[in-house]
Structure formats: structure tokens, C-alpha cells
N, C-alpha and C positions, 0 to 999 in steps of 0.2 A: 586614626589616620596617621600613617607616618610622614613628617617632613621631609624626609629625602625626598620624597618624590618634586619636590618646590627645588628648581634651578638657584631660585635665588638665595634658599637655606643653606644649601651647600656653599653656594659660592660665599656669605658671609660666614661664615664655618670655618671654611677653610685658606682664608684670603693671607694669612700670615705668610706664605709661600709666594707669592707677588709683593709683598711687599719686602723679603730677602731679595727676592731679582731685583728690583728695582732699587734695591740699595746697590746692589753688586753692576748694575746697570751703571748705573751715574756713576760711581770710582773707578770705571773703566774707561770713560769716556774723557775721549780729547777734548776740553773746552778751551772756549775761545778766554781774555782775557778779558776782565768790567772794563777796565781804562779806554777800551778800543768804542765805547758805544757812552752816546751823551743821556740817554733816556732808554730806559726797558720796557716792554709792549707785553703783557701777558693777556690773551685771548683764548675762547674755545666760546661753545655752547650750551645754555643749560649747566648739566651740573658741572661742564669743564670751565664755563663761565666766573662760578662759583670758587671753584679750584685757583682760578685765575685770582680772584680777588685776594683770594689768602697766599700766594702763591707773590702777587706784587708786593703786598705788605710785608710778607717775610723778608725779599728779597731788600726792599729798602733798608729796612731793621738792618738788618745783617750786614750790607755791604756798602752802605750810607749814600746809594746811589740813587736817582730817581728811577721809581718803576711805581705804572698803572697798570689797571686791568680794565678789557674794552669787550663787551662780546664783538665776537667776530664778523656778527653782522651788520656791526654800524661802522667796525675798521673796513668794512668793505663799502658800503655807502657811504657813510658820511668820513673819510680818514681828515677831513681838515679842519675836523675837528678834536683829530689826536695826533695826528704827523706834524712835524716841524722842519721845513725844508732847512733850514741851519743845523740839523742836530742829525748825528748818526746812530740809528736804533738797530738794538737786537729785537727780535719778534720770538717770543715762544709763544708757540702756539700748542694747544693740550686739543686733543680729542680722542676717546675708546678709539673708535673702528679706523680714524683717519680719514674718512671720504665726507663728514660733514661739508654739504655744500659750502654753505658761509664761509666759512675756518677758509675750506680750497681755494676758494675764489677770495677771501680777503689776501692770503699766501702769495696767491698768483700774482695778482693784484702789487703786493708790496715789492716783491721781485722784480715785476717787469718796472717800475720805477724806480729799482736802485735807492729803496729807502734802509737797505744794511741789509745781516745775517738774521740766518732763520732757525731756530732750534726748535725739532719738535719732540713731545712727549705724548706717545700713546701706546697702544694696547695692539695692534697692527703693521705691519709693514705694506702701507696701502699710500694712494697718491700723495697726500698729505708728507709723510716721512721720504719719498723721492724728489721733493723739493726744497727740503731741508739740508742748514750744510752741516747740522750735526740731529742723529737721530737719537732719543733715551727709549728703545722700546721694549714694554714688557708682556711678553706675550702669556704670561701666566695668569695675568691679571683679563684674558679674556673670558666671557661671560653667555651664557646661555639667554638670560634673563632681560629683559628691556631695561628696567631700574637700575642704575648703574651703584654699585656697590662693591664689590672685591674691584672691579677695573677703576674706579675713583679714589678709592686708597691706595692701590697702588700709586698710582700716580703723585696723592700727595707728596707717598712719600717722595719719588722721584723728584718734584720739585722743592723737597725740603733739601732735601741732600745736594742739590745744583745750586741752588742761594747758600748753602755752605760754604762748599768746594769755589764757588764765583767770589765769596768774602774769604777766601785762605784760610778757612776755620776747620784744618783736617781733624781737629780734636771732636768737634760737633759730626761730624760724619763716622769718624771710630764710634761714639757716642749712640750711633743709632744701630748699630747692630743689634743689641739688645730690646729691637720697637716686637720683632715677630713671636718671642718669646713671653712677650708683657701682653700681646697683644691674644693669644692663645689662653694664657691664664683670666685677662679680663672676661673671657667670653664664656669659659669655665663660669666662672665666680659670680658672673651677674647676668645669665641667662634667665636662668630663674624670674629675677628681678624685672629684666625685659618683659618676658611674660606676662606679669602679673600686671605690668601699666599699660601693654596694647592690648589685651584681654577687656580691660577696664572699657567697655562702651559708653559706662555714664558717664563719662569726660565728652565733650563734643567741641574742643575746640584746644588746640597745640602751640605755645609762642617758645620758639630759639634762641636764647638771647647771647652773644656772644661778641668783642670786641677786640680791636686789632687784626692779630693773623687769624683768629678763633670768628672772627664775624663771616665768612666765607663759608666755613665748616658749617653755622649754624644756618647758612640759607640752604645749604645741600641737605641737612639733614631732616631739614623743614620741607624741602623739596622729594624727598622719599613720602614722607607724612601725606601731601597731597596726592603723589601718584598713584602709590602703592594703597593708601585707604580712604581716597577722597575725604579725606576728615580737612576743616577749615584748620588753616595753618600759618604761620607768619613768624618769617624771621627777623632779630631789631639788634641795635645796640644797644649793652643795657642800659645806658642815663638814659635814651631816647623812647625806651616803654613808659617813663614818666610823663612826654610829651603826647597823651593823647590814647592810647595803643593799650596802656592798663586801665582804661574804660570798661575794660570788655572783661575783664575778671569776673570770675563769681566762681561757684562752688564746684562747675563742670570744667571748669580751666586748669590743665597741665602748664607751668611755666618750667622748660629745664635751660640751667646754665652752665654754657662752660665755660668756667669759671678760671681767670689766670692766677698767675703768682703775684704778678706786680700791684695787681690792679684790686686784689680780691675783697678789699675791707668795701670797696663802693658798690662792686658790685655783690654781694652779700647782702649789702643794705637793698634795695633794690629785691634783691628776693624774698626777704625779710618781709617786708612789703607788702608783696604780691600774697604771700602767705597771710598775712592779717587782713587780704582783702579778701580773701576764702579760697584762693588759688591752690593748689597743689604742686608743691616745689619739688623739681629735683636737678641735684648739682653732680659734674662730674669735675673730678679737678687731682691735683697730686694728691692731697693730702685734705682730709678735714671734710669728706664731702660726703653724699652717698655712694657714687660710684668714684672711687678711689682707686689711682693711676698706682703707687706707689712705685714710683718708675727708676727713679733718682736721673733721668736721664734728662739734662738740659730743656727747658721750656720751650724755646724757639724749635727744635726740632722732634719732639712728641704730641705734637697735634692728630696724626691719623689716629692718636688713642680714644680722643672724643668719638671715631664713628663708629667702631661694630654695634656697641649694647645701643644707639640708636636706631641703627639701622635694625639689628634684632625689636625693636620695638614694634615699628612698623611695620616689621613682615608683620608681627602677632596679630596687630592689630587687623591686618590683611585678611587673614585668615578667619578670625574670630567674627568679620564681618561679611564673609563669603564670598571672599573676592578674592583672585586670580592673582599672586604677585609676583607673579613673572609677568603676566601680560596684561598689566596697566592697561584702565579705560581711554580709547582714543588716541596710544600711541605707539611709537616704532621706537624701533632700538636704534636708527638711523633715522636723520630726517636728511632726505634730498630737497632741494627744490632748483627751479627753471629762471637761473640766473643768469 
């Protein structure tokens, strides 16, 4: 059976190329100044949700400023319980297609109240980015496939590059030039390796473990794991798999970590662990790991390296389990709803 014929092979295949635009996207773009906004609002859906979270974190890091992540759907029902009528917020808002209900309607929503600027990053030029006062979008990163993959990398990167450029750190953004060419050679190098663990069917059960800006990545790549091969899956931070969550270990359990620079002796331990409880470990990280980034390029902005070879996992498993992974059980590449 040849893969090409899977949307979604290709599009992690060849996703290196959205992820140049969207570098070249963001160093083009006029942005606004941090000083001008007391608090940062990063929102989407689902896996842009996800994005968000890693996406707020980074930006804090980087630019010492407050920023949360909300999905879009409780910034639009419940905002008072993230809006602060004394404080003037930026909203970015992330979605693929751009017409996500939620996202629209939280947008609209924040606008017609005059709670600040809107930035958006997606994969479209659709409602969403005509309500924006500044657009990042990258249209290469658009996708045949429902499971969002080349268009979520993209974007990371898009937001990694904007918490840059927003912290003055144009050396961190020279810096990422180098992600689509590391990012081409990772997929080379550790497809194989892909294979061989979503192939694996006697595993029946996936945990992501990942913390800070990497905690995000590991819920999205956890979040392919359920779509793409309904296999049970759960993403954590790694101290917080000891509270409870490494119960479920035994010999059928995948644990993979991505594993930081700073943090790495604890959460090593932590894997370590999980491996003497008959878990199956696998680490990606710069240096030192199984899948090995060997990037040299600054931490804070090489994170999309954590997702092809996962995502490459999942298609495998997709496949090997005879199931469709472009069109995921029960759902749409859009969700609408009657807001």
C-alpha cells in the first residue's frame, strides 16, 4: 500500500515548507508594541487550544509579561472569568480554517467591548483574520486531512517567532531559520523509528509528558494519538504522572517525554521510573535522548521539533490499525456551531 495516497502523510512529510512561511510571515509583520497591553489572551480550539497553552507560556518566558491561554469557548461564555475591566489585553487568537465558531464569536465578542487588539494566526484568510488588526497567515500550512498537523506546526512556529520579535529577541528569530532544515533531516532519521512504535499494537495505552512551553505540545500530540487511532491517551506534567496517573503503568504502556534543557535531570528521573515499572520509554530532546534534536538552535524557540516523528507515530499506528487518518472517527475539520 503506498502512503501517499494518506493526506495526512504527505502533509507531515512535507510540513517544513509552512513552517519557512511562517517564519518569513512573522518577520514581516508590523507588530504592535508588549508595553501597550497589561495582560495577553492566547485562545483557539482543540489542537489550537493546545498551541495556546504553549504559546502563552512561551510568551511569558520571553517577554516577562503576563500571558494565559483560554479556549475560545469559555473566552466567549464565561470572559469574566478572564477579562479584567482595569487592564488592556492583546487577544491572539490561533485557528486552521479561521471560521471556528467559538474563536469568531469570542473575537466578535472582545471587539464589540473594546477589550484591546486582536492578532490572528491561521492557515486562512477567512472571518476570523478580517477582524484582526494584525493577520500572521500561512497559507501553506493548509491541509487536506481533518487531524491537524503540518497546519499546527506551522503555526507553532508562527507563535514562537511573535513571543520573540514581541520580547526584542531578533537573535532568537535569526535562530529559527535553521527549524525546516533540522526539521526535514528529523523525519529522514526517525521515520523508521516512528514506525516501529505505532506498528506496535501490544501497547494499548499512550502518556505525553511534557512541562512549561513543551506541556502544550504534549497535549496536541496526545490529542493526534486519540483521533487518529482511538488508542487511550493522556497528556501530564512530568512531576504530576507521580500524583496518581503512573498507576496505570505496566508492560502495554508507551511513556514518551519531551524532555527540556533546564529541567532535564527531574524529569529523566521520572522516566526512569516509569521504565522500572515495565513502561516503555521514549525521549526526544537536544541531546542525550532517543530521538535527538541536535539542533544547537536556542530552546525557547525549537519546540515544533518535538512533533513530526510523533505525529509520524500516529499516522502508523492509524494505519496498522485500519483506520482512516485523514478522516478521524466522528469528526470535522471545522466544527460550526449555533451561537
Amino acid at each position: 500500500m503506498s502512503l501517499e495516497k494518506f493526506a495526512t502523510y504527505r502533509e507531515i512529510k512535507n510540513q517544513s515548507a509552512a513552517w519557512a512561511q511562517a517564519l518569513d510571515v512573522v518577520r514581516a509583520a508590523a507588530l504592535p508594541l508588549p508595553t501597550d497591553y497589561e495582560q495577553v489572551i492566547f485562545t483557539g480550539c482543540g489542537s489550537t487550544h493546545y498551541l495556546s497553552l504553549s504559546a502563552a507560556a512561551l510568551y511569558q518566558e520571553l517577554t516577562g509579561r503576563a500571558a494565559r491561554a483560554v479556549p475560545a469557548g469559555e473566552l466567549f461564555l464565561n470572559p469574566q472569568t478572564v477579562l479584567r475591566d482595569d487592564l488592556r489585553h492583546l487577544l491572539v487568537a490561533i485557528s486552521r480554517s479561521g471560521t471556528t465558531t467559538e474563536t469568531v464569536r469570542a473575537v466578535e465578542k472582545f471587539k464589540s467591548e473594546k477589550r484591546g487588539d486582536v492578532i490572528v494566526i491561521s492557515n486562512h484568510d477567512e472571518s476570523l483574520s478580517r477582524l484582526a488588526d494584525c493577520s500572521l497567515l500561512i497559507p501553506k500550512g493548509q491541509e487536506e486531512s481533518v487531524a491537524q498537523t503540518r497546519s499546527f506546526a506551522s503555526m507553532v512556529v508562527a507563535a514562537s517567532a511573535f513571543s520573540a520579535r514581541m520580547a526584542g529577541d531578533e537573535d532568537l528569530v535569526n535562530a529559527m531559520i535553521k527549524l525546516p532544515g533540522i526539521g526535514d533531516r528529523l523525519i529522514g532519521r526517525y521515520e523508521t523509528r516512528a514506525k516501529e512504535l505505532g506498528e506496535n499494537l501490544e501497547m494499548d495505552r499512550f502518556y505525553f509528558l511534557g512541562s512549561g512551553t513543551r506541556h502544550g505540545l504534549a497535549c496536541e500530540v496526545n490529542l493526534k494519538m486519540k483521533e487518529m487511532t482511538l488508542t487511550h491517551s493522556e497528556a501530564f506534567h512530568f512531576l504530576e504522572f507521580r500524583h496518581g496517573p503512573m498507576s496505570m503503568v505496566n508492560d502495554r504502556t508507551v511513556i514518551v517525554g519531551l524532555l527540556s534543557d533546564a529541567n532535564r535531570v527531574h524529569e529523566a528521573q521520572v522516566l526512569a521510573e516509569m521504565k522500572n515499572l515495565g513502561g516503555s520509554v521514549v525521549a526526544l530532546g537536544e541531546s542525550g535522548t532517543e530521538i535527538v534534536f541536535d539542533s544547537g538552535i536556542p530552546e525557547p524557540v525549537r519546540g515544533v521539533l518535538y512533533l513530526p516523528v510523533l505525529q509520524l507515530m500516529a499516522f502508523y499506528r492509524s494505519v496498522a490499525k485500519g483506520l482512516n487518518p485523514d478522516r478521524p472517527k466522528n469528526l470535522s475539520a471545522v466544527v460550526k456551531l449555533d451561537l
